[in-house]
C-alpha positions in Angstrom: 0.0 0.0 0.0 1.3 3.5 -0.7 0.4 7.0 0.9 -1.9 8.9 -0.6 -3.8 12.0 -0.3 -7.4 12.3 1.2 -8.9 14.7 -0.2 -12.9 13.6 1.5 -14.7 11.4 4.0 -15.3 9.0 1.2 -11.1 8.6 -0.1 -10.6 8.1 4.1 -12.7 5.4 4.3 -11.9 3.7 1.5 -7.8 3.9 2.5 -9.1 2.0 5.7 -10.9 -0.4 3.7 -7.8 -0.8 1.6 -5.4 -1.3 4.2 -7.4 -3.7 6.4 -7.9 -6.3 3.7 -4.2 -5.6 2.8 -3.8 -6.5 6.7 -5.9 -9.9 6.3 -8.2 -8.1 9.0 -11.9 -8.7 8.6 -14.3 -5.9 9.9 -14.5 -7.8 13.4 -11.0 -8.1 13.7 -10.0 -4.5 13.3 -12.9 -3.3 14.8 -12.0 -5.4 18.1 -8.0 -4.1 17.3 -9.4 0.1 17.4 -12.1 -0.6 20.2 -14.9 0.7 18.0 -18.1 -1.2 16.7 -18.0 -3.2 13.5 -21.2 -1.4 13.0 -19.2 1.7 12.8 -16.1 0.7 10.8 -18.8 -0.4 8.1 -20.2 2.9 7.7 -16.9 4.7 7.8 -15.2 2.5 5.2 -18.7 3.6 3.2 -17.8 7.0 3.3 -20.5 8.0 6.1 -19.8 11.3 7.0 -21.4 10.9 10.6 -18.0 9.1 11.9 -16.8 10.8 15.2 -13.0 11.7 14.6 -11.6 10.1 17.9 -12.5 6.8 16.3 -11.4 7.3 13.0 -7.9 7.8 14.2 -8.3 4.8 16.9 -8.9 3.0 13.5 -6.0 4.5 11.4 -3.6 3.8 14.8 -4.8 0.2 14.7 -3.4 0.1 11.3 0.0 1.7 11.8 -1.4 4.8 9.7 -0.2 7.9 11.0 -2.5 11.2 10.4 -0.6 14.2 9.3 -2.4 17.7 8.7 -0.4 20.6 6.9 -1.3 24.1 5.8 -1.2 25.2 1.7 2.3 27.0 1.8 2.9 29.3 -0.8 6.4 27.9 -1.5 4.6 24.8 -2.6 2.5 25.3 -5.8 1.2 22.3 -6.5 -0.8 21.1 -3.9 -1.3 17.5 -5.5 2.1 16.5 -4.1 1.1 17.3 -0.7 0.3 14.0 1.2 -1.6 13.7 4.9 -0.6 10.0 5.5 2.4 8.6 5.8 2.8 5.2 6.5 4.5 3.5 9.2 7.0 0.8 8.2 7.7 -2.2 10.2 11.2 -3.8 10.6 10.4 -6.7 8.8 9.6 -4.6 5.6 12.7 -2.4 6.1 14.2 -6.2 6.4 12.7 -7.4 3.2 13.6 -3.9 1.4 17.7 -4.5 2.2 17.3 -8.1 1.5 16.0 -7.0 -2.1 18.4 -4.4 -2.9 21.2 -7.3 -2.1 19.4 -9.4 -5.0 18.5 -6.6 -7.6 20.6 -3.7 -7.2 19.2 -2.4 -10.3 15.8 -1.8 -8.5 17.2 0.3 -5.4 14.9 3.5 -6.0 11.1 2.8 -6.4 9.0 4.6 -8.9 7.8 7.2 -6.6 10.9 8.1 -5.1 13.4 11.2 -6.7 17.2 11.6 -6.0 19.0 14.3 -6.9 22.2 13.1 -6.9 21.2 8.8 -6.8 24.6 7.8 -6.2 26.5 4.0 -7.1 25.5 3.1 -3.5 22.4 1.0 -2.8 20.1 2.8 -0.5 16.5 4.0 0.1 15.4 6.8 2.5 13.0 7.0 5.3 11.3 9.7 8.3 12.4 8.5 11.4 9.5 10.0 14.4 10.0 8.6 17.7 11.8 5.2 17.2 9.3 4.6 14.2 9.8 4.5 10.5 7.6 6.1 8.4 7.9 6.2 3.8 7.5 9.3 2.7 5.7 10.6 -0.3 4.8 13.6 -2.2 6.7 16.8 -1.2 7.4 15.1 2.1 11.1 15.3 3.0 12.9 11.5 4.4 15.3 12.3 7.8 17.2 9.1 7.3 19.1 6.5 4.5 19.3 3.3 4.9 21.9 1.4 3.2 22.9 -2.3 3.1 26.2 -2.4 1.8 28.3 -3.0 -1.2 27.1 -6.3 -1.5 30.9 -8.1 -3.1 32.8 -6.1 0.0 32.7 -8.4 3.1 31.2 -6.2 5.6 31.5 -3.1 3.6 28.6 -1.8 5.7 30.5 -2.2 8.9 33.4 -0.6 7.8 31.8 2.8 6.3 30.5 2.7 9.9 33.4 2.8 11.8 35.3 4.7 9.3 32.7 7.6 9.8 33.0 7.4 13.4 36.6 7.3 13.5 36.4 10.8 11.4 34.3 12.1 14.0 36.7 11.4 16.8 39.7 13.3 15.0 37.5 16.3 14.7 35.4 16.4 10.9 32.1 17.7 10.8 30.3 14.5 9.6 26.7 13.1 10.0 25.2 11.3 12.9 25.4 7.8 11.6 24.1 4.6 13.3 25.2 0.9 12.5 21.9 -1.8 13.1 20.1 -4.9 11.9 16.9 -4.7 10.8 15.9 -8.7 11.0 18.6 -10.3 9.7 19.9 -7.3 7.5 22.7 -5.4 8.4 22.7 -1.6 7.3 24.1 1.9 8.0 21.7 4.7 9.1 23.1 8.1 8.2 20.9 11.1 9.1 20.7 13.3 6.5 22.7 16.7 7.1 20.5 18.4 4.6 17.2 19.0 7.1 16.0 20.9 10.3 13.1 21.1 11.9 10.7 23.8 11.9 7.8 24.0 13.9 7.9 20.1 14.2 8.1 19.8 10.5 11.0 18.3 8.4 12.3 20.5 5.9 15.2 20.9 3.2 18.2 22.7 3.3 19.5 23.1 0.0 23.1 21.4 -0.5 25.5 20.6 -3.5 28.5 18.3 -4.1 31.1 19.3 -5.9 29.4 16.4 -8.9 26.4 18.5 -8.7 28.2 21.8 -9.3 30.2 20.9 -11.9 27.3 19.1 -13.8 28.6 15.7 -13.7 26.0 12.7 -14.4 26.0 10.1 -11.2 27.7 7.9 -13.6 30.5 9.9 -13.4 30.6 10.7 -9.8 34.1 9.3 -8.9 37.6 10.5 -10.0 38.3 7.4 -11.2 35.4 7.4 -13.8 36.0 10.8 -15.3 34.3 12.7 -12.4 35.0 15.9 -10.6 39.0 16.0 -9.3 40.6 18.4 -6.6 41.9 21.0 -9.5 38.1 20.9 -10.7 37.0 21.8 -6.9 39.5 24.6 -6.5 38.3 25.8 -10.2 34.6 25.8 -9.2 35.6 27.5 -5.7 37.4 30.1 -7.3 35.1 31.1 -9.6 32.3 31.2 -7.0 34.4 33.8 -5.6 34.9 36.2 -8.2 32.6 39.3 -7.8 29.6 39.3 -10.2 30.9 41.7 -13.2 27.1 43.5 -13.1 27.4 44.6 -9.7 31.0 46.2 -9.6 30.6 49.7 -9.0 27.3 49.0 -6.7 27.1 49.3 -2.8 
């Protein structure tokens, strides 16, 4: 099941619908799991419009579907992209995710997800709220990656950990990473650099690599594949520091 926006009673109702027989859960059951009435879940999945909200979200907790509301910002024209669910995801589907990327690596980045800069590591990306794992969709911005490891490096995941960690303890400015099995699966958690929090929402702060800047594909990401060197770095630096020629003369 993915996110999706609600737009009325009806689309809410039916997402519980959805979900619950995604779930294998039978009116009875889920109604017994939220502490409503089955008579009630019936007419909510139905779209009635009479449902008390208290109990629709005991029902959307029951299902590990967490309720977000957010206000039309003006930096964010299209309003389609804005979601108000986000689902939780469980360990054993972050599990099944590594496990997958370890047998396809081609199919790493699902149709709804974008990268600007994908990278020749596997990894997918996640919002991390309270010990819980949420997928995130639309406009929504991920807190975490998750990544499994180069798969032919014996315990390649492992040793970016500690590697990062020991750059920490000589004094670099790096992100707050975390080593950790999900299941069976091994993977590093790095939390992105690239966010804050404001007002208890998750937003963007707009970064480049040096591959970015100079326009290289991800292809060519690496020195050793024709990508950005140090002379290219100190080029782009430089001319980032010469004074735009339209505004000499201006205070």
């Amino acid at each position: 099941m993915v996110g999706q926006r609600v737009a009325n009673w009806a689309s809410l109702g039916a997402l519980v619908k959805s979900a619950r027989a995604e779930q294998g859960l039978t009116q009875t059951g889920l109604a017994a799991k939220a502490g409503v009435s089955r008579a009630w879940l019936a007419k909510f999945e139905s779209g009635h419009r009479g449902a008390e909200f208290e109990q629709i979200l005991c029902a959307l907790n029951a299902l590990d579907i967490a309720l977000i509301a957010r206000t039309n910002e003006h930096d964010e024209p299209d309003a389609s992209l804005r979601q108000v669910l986000a689902l939780k995801r469980s360990q054993r589907e972050i599990e099944e995710r590594l496990r997958a990327l370890r047998d396809d690596s081609a199919s790493w980045s699902l149709p709804d997800e974008h990268w600007s800069l994908p990278g020749q590591q596997e990894k997918f990306a996640l919002v991390r709220r309270n010990d819980r794992w949420f997928s995130a969709t639309g406009s929504a911005a991920t807190t975490h990656i998750i990544k499994p490891g180069i798969g032919r490096m014996h315990h390649q995941a492992l040793v970016e950990y500690a590697t990062m960690r020991a750059a920490g303890q000589v004094g670099l400015d790096i992100a707050h990473v975390d080593f950790t099995h999900f299941g069976n699966e091994p993977a590093i958690v790095v939390e992105r650099f690239g966010r804050v929090e404001v007002d208890g929402e998750v937003v963007r702060v707009h970064q480049e690599d040096f591959c970015q800047a100079a326009g290289r594909m991800p292809n060519c990401k690496y020195e050793t594949h024709d990508g950005p060197g140090l002379d290219d770095g100190a080029h782009h630096r430089r001319a980032q520091q010469q004074p735009d020629r339209g505004q000499v003369g201006h205070r």
